[in-house]
GUVOLO-84999 format. One line per 10 residues: number of its first residue (from 0); their letters; for each residue x, y negated, z negated of N, C-alpha, C. Coordinates in steps of 0.05 Angstrom, whole numbers, always signed. Example, Ala and Ser with C-alpha at 12.3 -4.5 7.8 and 13.67 -1.06 7.14 Angstrom:
<sites>
0 = as = +264:+114:-156:+246:+90:-156:+264:+66:-156; +257:+45:-142:+273:+21:-143:+258:-1:-157 .
</sites>
This chain:
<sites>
0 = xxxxxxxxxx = -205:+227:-119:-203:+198:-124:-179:+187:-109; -180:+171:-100:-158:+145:-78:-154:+134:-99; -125:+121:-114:-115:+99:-113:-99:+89:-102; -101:+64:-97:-87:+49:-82:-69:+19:-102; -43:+23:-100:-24:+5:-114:-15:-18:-99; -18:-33:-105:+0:-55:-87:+20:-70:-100; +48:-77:-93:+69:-84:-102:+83:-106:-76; +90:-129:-91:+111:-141:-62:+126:-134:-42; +148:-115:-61:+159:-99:-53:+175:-75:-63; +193:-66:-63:+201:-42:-72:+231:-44:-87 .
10 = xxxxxxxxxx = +250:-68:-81:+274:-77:-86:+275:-63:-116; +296:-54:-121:+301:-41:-151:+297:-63:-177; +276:-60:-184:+274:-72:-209:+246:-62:-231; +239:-80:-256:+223:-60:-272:+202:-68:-263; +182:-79:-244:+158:-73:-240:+155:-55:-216; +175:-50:-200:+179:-37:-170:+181:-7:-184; +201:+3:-203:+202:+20:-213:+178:+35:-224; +164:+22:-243:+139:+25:-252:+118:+28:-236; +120:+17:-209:+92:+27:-182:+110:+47:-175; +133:+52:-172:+145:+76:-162:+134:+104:-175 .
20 = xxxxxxxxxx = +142:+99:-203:+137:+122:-231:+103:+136:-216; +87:+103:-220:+56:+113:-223:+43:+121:-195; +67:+121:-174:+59:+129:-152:+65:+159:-144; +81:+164:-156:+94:+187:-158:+80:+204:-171; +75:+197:-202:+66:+212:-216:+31:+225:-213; +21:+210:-204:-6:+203:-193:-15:+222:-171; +4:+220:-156:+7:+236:-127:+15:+275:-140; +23:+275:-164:+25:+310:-164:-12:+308:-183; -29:+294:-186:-53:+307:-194:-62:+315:-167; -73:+345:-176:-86:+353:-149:-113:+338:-137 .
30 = xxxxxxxxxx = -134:+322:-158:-151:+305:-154:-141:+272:-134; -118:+271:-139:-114:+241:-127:-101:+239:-109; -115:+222:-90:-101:+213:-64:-79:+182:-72; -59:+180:-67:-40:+161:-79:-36:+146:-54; -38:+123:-56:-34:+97:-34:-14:+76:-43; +13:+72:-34:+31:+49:-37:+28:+21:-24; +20:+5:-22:+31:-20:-5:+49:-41:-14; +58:-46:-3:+91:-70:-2:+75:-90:+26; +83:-112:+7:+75:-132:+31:+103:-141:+43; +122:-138:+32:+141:-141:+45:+155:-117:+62 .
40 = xxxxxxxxxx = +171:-114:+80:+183:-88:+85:+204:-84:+65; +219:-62:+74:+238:-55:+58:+250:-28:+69; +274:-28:+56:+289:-7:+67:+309:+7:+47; +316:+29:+57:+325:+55:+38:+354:+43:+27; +368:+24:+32:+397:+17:+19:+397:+8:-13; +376:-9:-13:+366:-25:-39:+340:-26:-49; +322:-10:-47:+296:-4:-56:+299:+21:-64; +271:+21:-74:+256:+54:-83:+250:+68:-63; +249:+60:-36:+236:+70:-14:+242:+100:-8; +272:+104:-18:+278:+134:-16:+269:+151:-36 .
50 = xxxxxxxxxx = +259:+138:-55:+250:+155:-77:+223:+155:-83; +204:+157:-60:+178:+157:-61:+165:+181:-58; +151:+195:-65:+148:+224:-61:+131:+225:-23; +143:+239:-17:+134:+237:+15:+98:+244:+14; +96:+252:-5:+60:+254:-4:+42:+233:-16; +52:+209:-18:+52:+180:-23:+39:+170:+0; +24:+155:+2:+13:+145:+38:+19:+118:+28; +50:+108:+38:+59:+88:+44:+54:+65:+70; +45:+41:+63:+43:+8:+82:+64:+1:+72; +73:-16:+97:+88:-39:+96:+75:-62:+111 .
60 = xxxxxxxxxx = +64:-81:+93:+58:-112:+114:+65:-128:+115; +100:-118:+117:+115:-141:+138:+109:-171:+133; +109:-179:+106:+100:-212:+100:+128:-228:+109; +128:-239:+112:+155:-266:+119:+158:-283:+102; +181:-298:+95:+182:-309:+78:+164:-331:+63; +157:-342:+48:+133:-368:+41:+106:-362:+50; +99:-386:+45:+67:-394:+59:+70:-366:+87; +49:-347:+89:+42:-324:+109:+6:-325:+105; -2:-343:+118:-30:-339:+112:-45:-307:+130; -29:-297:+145:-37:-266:+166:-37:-247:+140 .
70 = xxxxxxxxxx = -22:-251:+117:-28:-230:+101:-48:-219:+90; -64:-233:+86:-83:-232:+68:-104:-217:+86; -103:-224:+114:-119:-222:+135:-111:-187:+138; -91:-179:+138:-81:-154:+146:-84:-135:+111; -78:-149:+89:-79:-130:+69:-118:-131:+61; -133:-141:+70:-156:-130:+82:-181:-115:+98; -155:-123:+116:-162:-91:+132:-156:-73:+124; -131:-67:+121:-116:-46:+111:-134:-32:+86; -143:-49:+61:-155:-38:+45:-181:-23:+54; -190:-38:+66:-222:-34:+84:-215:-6:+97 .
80 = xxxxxxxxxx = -199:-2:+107:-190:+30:+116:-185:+47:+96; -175:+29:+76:-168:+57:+51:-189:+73:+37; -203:+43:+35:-235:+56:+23:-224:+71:-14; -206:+47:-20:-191:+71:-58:-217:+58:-72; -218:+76:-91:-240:+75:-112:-221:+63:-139; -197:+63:-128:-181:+51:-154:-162:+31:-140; -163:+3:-155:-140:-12:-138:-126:-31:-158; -97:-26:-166:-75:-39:-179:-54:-53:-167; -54:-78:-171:-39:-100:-164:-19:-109:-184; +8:-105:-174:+30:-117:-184:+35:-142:-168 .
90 = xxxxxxxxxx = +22:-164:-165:+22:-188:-140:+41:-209:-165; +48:-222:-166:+57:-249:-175:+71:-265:-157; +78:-250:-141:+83:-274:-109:+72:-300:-106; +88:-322:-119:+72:-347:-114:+52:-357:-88; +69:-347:-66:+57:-351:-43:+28:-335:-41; +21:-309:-51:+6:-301:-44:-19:-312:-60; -12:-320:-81:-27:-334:-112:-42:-360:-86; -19:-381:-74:-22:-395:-59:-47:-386:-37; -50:-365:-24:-63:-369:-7:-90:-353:-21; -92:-333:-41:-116:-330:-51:-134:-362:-60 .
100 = xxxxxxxx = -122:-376:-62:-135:-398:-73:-141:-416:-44; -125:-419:-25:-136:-428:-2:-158:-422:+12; -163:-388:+5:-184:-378:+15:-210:-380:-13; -206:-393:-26:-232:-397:-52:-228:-374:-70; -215:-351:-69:-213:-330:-89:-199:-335:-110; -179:-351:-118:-168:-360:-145:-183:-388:-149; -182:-399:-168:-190:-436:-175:-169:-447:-165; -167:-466:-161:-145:-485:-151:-140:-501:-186 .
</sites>
């Protein structure tokens, strides 16, 4: 089984921690393939990024600040390659809320 998590990003806090835990934890069943994505990047000074178990198949999609309508475009493909049979979203990114609804997927 593939899951695949998606999180903003990784910056130390309790929902970053909690995709960290379940990515981690997830990744020692011998049945599951474990998938991270961060739409933002991030780096090892102030994130979890160092504490990801290296058998984790980590994305970064590089979102930019605000309105990024390429994201949505790229965390599509990206999924479309993953092909997970399981997919958990930690999203509350206004912006991204913003452009699901541009594209007709939320109600306005």
């Amino acid at each position: 089984m593939k899951i695949c998590l998606i999180i903003p990003n990784l910056r130390r806090g309790g929902a970053e921690k909690v995709a960290l835990d379940l990515s981690n934890g997830f990744n020692k069943v011998e049945e599951v393939e474990m998938v991270l994505i961060s739409l933002f990047d991030n780096d090892t000074s102030n994130t979890y990024l160092n504490e990801l178990d290296p058998g984790v198949e980590y994305h970064s999609l590089g979102k930019g600040k605000g309105f990024d309508p390429g994201i949505l475009l790229k965390l599509f493909r990206l999924l479309g390659k993953i092909k997970a049979d399981t997919l958990h979203a930690h999203i509350n990114d206004i912006s991204i809320s913003k452009q699901f609804k541009v594209l007709g997927v939320l109600p306005h």
